[in-house]
N, C-alpha and C positions, 0 to 999 in steps of 0.2 A: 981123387975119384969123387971124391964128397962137392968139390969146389965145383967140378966138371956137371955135377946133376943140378948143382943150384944154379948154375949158371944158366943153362938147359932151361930151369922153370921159370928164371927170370923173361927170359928168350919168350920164351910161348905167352908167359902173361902179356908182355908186350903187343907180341900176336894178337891176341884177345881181344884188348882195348883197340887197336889200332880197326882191327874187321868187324868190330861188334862195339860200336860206341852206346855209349848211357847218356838216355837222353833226361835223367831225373830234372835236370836245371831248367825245364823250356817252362814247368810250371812255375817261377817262382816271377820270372817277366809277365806272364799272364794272371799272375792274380794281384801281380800290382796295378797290369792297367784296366781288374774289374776292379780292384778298389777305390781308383782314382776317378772311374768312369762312376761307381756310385755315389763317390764324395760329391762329384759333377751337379750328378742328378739332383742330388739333396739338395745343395745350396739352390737352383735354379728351379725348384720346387719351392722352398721358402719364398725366391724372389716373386715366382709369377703368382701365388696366393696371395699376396698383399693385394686389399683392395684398393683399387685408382682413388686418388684424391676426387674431389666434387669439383666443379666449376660453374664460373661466373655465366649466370645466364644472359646476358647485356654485352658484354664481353665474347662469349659463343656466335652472338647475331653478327658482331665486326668482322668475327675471322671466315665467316659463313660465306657472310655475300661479298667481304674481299675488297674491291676497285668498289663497288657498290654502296659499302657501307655508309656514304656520306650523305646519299641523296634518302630522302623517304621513304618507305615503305608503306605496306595497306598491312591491313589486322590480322596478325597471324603468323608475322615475319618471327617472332622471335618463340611463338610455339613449334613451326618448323624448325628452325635452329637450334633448338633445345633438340627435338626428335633427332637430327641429324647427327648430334655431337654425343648421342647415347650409342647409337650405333659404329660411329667411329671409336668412341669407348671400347669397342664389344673386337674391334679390327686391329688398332694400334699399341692396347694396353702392355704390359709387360708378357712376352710367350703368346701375344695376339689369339684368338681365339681358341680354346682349348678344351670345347664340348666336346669337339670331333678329332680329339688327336687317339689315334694307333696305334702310338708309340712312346714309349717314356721320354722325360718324363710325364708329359700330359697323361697320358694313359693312367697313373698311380693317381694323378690326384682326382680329389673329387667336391673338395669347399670351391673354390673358385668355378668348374664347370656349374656348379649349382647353382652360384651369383653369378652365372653369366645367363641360366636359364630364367631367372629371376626379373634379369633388366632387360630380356626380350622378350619378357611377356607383356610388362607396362607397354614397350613400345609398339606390338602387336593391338594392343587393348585402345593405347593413342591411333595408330595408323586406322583400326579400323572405324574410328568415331571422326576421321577428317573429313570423309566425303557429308557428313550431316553439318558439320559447324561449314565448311565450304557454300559459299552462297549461290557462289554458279557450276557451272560442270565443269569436274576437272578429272578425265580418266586417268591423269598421271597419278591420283591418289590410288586408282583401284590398280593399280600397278604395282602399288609399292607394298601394297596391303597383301595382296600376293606372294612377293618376293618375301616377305617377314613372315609367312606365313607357314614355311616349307619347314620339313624335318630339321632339328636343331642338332641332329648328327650324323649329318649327310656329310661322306669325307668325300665320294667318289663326285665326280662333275657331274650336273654343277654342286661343287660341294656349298655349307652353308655358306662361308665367307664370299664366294663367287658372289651367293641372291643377297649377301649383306651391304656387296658392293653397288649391285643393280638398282637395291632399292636407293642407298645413297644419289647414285646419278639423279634418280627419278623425283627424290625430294631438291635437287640442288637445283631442276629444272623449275619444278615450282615454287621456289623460292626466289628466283628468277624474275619470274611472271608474276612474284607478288610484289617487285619493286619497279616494274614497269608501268603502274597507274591503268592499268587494265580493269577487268573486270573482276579478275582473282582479285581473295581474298575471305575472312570469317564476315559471319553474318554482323550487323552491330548491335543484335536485341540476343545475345549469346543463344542463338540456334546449335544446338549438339552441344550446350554446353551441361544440362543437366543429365541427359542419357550416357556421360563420360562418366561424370559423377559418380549414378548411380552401378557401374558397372566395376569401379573403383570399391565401391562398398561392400561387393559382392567380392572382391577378389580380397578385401581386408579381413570379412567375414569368413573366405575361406581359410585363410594362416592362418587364423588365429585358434581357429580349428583343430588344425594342423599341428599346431605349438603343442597347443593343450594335451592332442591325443599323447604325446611323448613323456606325460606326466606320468607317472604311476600312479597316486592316490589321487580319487577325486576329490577330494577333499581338501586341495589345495586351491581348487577352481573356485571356491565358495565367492570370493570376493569382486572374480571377475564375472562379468555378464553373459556368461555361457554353457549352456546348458549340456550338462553332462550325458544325456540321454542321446547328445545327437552329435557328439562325437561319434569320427572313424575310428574303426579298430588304431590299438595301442601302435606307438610306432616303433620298429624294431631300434636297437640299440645301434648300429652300426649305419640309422637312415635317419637320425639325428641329427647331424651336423649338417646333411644336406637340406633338410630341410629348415632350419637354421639359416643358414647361407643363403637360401634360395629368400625365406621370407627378407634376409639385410639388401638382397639384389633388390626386390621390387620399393620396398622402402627406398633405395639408394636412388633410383631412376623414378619413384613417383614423386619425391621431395624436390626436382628439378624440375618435371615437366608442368605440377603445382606452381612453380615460381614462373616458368617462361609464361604458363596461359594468364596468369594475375597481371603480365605486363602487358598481354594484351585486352582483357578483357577486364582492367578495374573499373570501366563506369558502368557495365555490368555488375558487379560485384557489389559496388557500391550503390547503387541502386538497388539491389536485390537485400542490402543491408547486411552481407555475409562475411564483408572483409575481415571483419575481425577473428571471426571464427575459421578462415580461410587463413590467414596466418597463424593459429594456433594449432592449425594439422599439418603446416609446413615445422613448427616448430615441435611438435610429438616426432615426427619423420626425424626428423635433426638428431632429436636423443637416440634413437633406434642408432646407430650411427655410430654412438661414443665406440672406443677404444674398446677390442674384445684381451683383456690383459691373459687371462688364459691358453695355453696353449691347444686346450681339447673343449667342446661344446661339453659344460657340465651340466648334470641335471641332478641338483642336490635335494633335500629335504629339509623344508621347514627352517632353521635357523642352524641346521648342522654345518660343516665345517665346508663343504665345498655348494657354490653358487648354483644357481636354477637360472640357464641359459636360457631356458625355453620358455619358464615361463613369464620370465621379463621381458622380455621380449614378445610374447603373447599380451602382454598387459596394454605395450605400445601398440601395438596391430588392434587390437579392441577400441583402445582410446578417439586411435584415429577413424575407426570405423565410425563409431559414431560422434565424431567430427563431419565426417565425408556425408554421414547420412543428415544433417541438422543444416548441413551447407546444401545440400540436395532438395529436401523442402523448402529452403528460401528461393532459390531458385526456380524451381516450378511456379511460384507466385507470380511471376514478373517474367519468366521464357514465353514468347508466344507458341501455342500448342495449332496444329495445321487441324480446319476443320471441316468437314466435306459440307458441298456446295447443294446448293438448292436446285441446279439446276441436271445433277447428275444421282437420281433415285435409288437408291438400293435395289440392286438386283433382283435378289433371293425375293422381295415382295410383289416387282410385277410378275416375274414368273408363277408363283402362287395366283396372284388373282387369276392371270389368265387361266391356267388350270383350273381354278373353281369356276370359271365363266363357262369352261365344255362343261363339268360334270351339272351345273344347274341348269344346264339346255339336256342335259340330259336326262336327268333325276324326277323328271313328274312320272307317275305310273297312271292308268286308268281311275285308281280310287281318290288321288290326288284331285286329279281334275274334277270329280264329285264335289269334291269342300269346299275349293274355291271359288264357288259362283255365292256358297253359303255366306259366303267370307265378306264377301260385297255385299251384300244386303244386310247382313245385322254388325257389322261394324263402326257405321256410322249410328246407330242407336246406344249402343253402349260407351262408343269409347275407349273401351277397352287395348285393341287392337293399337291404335296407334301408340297409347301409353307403353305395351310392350314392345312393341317394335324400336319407342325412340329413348325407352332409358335403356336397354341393352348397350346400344352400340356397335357394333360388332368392328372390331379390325377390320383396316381395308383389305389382306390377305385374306378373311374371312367370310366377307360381304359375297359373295358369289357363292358361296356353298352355303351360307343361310340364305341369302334370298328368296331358294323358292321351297322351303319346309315353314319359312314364318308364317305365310299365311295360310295353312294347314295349322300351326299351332296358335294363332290367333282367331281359329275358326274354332277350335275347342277352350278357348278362352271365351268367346263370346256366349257359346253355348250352355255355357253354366248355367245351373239353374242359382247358384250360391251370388253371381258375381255383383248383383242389386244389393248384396249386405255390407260392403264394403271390406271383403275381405281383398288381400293382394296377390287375387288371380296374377296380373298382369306377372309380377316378379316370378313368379311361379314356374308360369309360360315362357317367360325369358329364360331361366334355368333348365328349363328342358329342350329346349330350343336346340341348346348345344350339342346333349345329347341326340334329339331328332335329328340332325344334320350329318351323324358320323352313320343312322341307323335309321331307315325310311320305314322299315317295315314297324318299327314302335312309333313310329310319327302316327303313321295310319289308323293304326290301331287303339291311340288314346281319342284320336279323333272322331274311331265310329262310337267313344260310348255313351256322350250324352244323346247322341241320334237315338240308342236304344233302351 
């Protein structure tokens, strides 16, 4: 009986399992392949944050123009090239662009999208200084300046990489047309080459800013040439490292675009006497650069145990700042500056006169026309009158609104009984002149009082 119920409950257990399976096993397949899809992730997070090696600017020009490479070029050929190969940088690098990724692992990181915002700013900052160093017209440049210009995290169409492509076409077109012996090409007395410059020094001036703020004590700043007061607010702990990253991006792509315009524009440079200093901000750039052996952006104190990322890196951003600023002034010496022509007036002063020419047809009153016959007759006696009238001067925007109050007030200049002593009516007259001019009714009225 005993064997008969065990039997029984084996039976039903059976039962059990067989109508009611356990599915406890389905989690042990699934958290292997999110382990294996994290492990994924990590590694190809390490691979895509490595930043791209540097390249040959001379080198860059060959692979640019291709079948072309052999025959000559005009002035300019290998600052486009340079531009060009920053932006294929930004396209082909390891995980290709990853401001705008959605999805991991792009989505997690965040040092490399910030050196990638970094080297398209130089190139933004290069693209929009081409149309001034361009000597003739070339809308392919405002073309490209556009396309570089758009949201840096536009994933939807045209997402950024689409306009990083467009602009690409648009520079390979003019690079093109810079080796067809045309009219393209930079100016040869480096036109746009100092408003790069100094636009450059602005963008060094700001990092370094930038670096600083992430400092805790100011008092670490002492040595560098930056003024505490005009620091941005502190920068949070966790917007460090981007900004970090961000200042090694623009260093990384302004230490190349430096090298390609030097190959084009050294007798400029050398002219202007700046090469040497112009090679020692390609070389500040270089150290910015070294090996970051650290795993995290530190920001130590003073000689304590862990390093000051920021602020070494602030030190090189300074350095070259004013580099970029010292190369800027020699420059301006020897850039010719555009200067308006003799034969095209300023506006804003014939409008004026004309204006003062109605209101002086308009502005005699009845008492006026009393004085002035006075005016004519003892003017020529004293003298007076003329002396005033011709050490003022008046601006030619001004000549039609004194015209016709000066001799009302060289009628009251004449009529001095004082002006036989050799005091300086005249200057007198002339100082109030001005005032009579904006105020008829006080003109008049200095005027009747030697009459009374």
């Amino acid at each position: 009986m005993a064997l008969s119920h065990k039997g029984a409950a084996r039976r039903r257990s059976r039962t059990e399992v067989l109508e009611r399976p356990e599915y406890g096993w389905i989690w042990k397949p699934l958290l292997v392949l999110l382990v294996i899809y994290l492990v994924v992730c990590l590694g190809l997070g390490i691979w895509w944050s490595r930043t791209p090696a540097g390249f040959n600017v001379e080198q860059a020009v060959a692979e640019q123009r291709g079948a072309a490479s052999g025959s000559p070029a005009s002035r300019g050929a290998v600052t486009t090239a340079g531009l060009m190969t920053l932006v294929e940088t930004l396209l082909e690098k390891p995980g290709g662009y990853l401001r705008n990724d959605v999805a991991p692992p792009g989505l997690w990181l965040d040092n490399m999208p910030a050196w990638e915002l970094g080297v398209l700013e130089q190139a933004r900052r290069l693209a929009r200084s081409l149309p001034a160093m361009e000597q003739s017209s070339a809308p392919v440049l405002e073309g490209v300046q556009e396309r570089l210009m758009g949201d840096s995290r536009d994933w939807l169409y045209p997402s950024t990489e689409k306009r990083l492509e467009q602009a690409l076409d648009g520079l390979d077109g003019y690079l093109a047309a810079l080796g067809e012996g045309g009219e393209a090409g930079f100016g040869d007395q480096g036109q746009g080459l100092a408003a790069w410059l100094e636009a450059i020094t602005g963008s060094l001036d700001d990092l370094g800013l930038r670096l600083s703020a992430s400092i805790g004590s100011r008092d670490e700043l002492r040595d560098l040439d930056i003024d505490a007061e005009a620091l941005p607010t502190r920068t949070p702990w966790y917007r460090v490292d981007d900004v970090f990253f961000e200042a090694r991006g623009q260093a990384w792509a302004l230490m190349h675009l430096l090298e390609a315009v030097q190959r084009d524009q050294a007798d400029v440079l050398a002219t202007a006497g700046v090469t040497e200093r112009w090679e020692q901000l390609v070389a500040v750039l270089q150290r910015s650069q070294r090996r970051l052996w650290s795993p995290l952006v530190l920001n130590g104190s003073g000689f304590g145990i862990f390093a000051n990322h920021s602020l070494v890196l602030a030190n090189h951003m300074v350095r070259a700042r004013d580099l970029a600023r010292q190369v800027t002034e020699g420059l301006d010496e020897v850039t010719p500056t555009p200067a308006p022509t003799a034969s095209e007036p300023p506006v804003v002063e014939v409008e004026r006169s004309e204006d003062a020419a109605e209101e002086a047809q308009a502005a005699p009153t009845g008492e006026e026309a009393t004085v002035e016959p006075v005016v004519d007759q003892q003017a020529p006696d004293t003298g007076e009158g003329e002396m005033a009238s011709s050490g003022s001067e008046p601006a030619p925007a001004e000549a039609g609104e004194e015209g016709s109050d000066e001799a009302s007030a060289n009628g009251a200049a004449a009529s001095d009984g004082d002006a036989g002593e050799g005091e300086q009516v005249p200057t007198d007259t002339s100082e109030e002149g001005g005032d009579e001019a904006s105020a008829d009714d006080g003109a008049t009225a200095e005027g009747d009082q030697p009459a009374s």
